[in-house]
C-alpha positions in Angstrom: 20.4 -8.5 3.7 17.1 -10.5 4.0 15.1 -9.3 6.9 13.1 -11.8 8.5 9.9 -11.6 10.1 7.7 -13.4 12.7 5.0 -14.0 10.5 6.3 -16.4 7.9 3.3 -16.0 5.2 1.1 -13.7 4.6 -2.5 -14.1 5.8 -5.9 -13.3 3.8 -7.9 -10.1 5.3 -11.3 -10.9 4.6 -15.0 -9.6 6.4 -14.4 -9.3 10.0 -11.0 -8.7 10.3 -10.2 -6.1 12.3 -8.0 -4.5 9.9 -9.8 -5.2 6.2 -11.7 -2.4 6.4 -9.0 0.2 7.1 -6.6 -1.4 4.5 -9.4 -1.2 1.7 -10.2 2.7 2.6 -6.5 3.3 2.9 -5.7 1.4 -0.6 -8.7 3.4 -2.4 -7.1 6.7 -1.2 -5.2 7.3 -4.5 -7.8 5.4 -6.8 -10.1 8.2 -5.4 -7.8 11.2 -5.7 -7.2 10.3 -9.4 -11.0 9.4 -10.2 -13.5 10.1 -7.8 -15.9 7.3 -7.1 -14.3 4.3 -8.1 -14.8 0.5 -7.1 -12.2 -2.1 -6.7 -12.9 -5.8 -7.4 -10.6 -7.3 -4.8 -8.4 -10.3 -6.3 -6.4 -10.2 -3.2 -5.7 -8.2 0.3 -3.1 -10.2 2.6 -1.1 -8.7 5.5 2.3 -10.0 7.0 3.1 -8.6 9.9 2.9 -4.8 9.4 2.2 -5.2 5.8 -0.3 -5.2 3.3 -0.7 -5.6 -0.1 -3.9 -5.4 -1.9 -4.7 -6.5 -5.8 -7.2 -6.0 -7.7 -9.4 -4.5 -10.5 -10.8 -1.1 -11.2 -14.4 -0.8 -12.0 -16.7 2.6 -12.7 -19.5 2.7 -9.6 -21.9 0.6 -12.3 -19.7 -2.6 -12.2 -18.2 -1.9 -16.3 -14.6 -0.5 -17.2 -13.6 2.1 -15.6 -14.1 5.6 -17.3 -10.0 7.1 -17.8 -11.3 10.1 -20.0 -10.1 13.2 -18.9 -7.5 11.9 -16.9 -4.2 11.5 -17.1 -4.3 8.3 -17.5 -6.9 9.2 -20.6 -4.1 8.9 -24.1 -2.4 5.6 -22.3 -5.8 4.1 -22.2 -7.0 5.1 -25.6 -4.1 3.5 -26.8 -4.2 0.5 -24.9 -1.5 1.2 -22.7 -3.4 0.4 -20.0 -4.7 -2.3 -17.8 -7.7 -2.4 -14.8 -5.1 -3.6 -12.3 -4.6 -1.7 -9.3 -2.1 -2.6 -6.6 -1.3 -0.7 -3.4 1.6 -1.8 -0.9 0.5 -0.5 2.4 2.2 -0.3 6.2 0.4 -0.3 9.7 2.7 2.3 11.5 2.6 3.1 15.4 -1.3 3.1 17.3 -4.3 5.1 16.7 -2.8 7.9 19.3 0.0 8.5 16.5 2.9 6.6 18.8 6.0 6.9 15.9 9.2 7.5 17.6 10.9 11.3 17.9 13.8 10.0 15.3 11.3 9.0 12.8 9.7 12.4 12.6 12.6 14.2 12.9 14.3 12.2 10.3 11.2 12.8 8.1 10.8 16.0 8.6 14.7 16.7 8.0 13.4 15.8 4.6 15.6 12.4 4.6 14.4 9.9 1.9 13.3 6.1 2.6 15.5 4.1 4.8 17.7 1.5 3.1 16.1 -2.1 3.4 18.5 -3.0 6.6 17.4 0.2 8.6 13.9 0.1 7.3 13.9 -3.8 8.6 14.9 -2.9 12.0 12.7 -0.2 12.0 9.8 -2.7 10.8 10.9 -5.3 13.9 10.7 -2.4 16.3 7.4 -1.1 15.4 9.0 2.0 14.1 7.5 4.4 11.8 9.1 3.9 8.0 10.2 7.1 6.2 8.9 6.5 2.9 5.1 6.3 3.9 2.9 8.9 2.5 0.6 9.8 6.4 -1.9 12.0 3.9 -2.9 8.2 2.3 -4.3 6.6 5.8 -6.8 4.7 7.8 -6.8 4.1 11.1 -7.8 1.4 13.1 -7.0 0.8 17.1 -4.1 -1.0 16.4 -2.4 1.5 14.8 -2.7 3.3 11.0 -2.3 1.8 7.8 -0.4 4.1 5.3 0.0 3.4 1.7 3.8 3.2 0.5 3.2 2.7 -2.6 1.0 2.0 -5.3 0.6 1.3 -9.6 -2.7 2.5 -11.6 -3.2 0.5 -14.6 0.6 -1.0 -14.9 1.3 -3.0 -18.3 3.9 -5.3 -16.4 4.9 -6.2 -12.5 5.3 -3.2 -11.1 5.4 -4.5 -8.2 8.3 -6.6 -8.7 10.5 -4.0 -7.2 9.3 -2.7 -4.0 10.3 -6.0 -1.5 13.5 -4.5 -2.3 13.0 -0.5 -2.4 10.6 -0.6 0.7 12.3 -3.0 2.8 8.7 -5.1 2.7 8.7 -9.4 3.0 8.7 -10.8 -0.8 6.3 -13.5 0.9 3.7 -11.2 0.8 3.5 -11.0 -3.2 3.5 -14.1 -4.0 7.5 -14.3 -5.1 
């Protein structure tokens, strides 16, 4: 099933958009937990409807490579294994007050995994909270939270390729 959505393609946030800021803190959230102080040389942050997906590079604080040494992320690098791409696939989920509907948190906290593309897509047209977001990787803004759903450090390939289909989320807003 395709889903469709209101907003047929995906729109650049840039300075001044309400919701850049959020999506950028909320998208570091996992660069941060793995390596502390970390910089991210936006290639490109879109959102389509109540989705974002942000692209770029990962620098140290000083502007140069980023430093993967005793991380462990440290033998794929010294091997070459790795790239300086970071991508993070986030979701704006109910308002700042928290609003997610009762069947949403008792189906997450039932411990039910992500909803299948169908029931995540009516979920997404309703304004519903999905299952598979991670609430501890957020920002809020006063339209509601954005939540990071998933994200790749340093992939070799698309990793991305995958998650209009696993997360329910519009393939307009990669690119494919």
């Amino acid at each position: 099933m395709n889903p469709s959505f209101a907003q047929a393609s995906p729109q650049a946030l840039v300075a001044g958009d309400p919701d850049q800021g959020a999506v950028l803190d909320a998208a570091l959230a996992p660069l941060r937990a793995e390596f502390g102080t970390v910089d991210l040389v936006v290639e490109r942050m879109d959102r389509l409807g109540n989705w974002a997906f942000v692209i770029g590079d990962m620098r140290s604080p000083g502007g140069g490579r980023l430093d993967m040494s005793g991380t462990r992320f440290a033998d794929a690098a010294e091997q070459g294994a790795m790239s300086s791409v970071y991508v993070a696939l986030l979701r704006r989920e109910g308002d700042a007050a928290g609003d997610a509907s009762d069947a949403a948190t008792e189906s997450t906290a039932a411990g039910a995994g992500p909803a299948a593309p169908a029931e995540a897509a009516a979920r997404d047209q309703a304004g519903l909270q999905q299952e598979d977001a991670d609430p501890a990787v957020a920002a809020e803004t006063p339209r509601g939270r954005w939540v990071v759903v998933d994200f790749a450090i340093g992939p070799g390939d698309v990793a991305w390729l995958g998650w209009p289909q696993e997360h329910a989320a519009p393939r307009a807003l990669f690119g494919f």
